[in-house]
C-alpha positions in Angstrom: -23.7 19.3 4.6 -25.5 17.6 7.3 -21.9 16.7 8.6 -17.7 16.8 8.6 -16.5 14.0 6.3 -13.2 14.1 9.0 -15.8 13.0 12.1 -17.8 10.3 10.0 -14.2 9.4 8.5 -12.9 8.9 12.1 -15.7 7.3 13.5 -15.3 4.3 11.1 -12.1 3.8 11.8 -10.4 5.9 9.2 -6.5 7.4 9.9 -7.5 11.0 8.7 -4.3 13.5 8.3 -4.5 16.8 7.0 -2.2 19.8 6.5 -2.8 23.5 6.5 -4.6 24.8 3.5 -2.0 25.1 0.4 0.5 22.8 1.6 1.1 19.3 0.1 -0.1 16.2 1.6 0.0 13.4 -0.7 0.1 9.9 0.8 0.0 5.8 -0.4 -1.5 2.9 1.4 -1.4 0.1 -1.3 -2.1 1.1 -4.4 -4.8 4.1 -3.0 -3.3 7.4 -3.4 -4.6 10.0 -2.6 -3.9 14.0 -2.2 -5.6 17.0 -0.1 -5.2 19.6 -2.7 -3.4 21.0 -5.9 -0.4 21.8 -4.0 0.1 17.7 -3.7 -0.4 17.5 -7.6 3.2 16.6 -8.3 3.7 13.9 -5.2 0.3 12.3 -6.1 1.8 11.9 -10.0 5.1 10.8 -8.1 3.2 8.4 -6.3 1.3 7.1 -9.1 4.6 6.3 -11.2 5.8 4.7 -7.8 2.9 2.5 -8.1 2.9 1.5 -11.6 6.7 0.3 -11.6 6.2 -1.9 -8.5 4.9 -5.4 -10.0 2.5 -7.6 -7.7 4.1 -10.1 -7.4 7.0 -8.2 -5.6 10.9 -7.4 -5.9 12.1 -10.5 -7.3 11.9 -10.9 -11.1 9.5 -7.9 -11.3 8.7 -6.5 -14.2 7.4 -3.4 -14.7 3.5 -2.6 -15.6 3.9 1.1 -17.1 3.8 0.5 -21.2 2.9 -3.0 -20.7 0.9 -4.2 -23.7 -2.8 -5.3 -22.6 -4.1 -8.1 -24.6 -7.6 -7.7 -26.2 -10.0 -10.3 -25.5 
């Protein structure tokens, strides 16, 4: 590779943070979630679940968007 993702990463701006090889490091900014490896596997799904019961629209009256029936067009 022509270069480290981490110094192009940082160089745009990016907040990189990293752990030692094997240990987790899961993380969510919005609804991006992201993880460094398969030890994070379990907080990434964690995350993701998070995510999915947390309606736009915010606290009040929210509903929650996992099994929610989609509507075909």
């Amino acid at each position: 590779m022509p270069f480290q993702l981490e110094q192009k990463l940082r160089e745009a701006g990016a907040s990189v943070r990293k752990a030692q090889p094997g240990e987790e490091n899961a993380l969510r900014d919005g609804f991006l979630i992201t993880g460094q490896n398969h030890a994070s596997a379990a907080r990434v799904a964690n995350l993701v679940v998070e995510a999915l019961n947390v309606h736009p629209t915010g606290p009040e009256g929210s509903v929650p968007i996992v099994g929610r029936a989609v509507a075909e067009a």
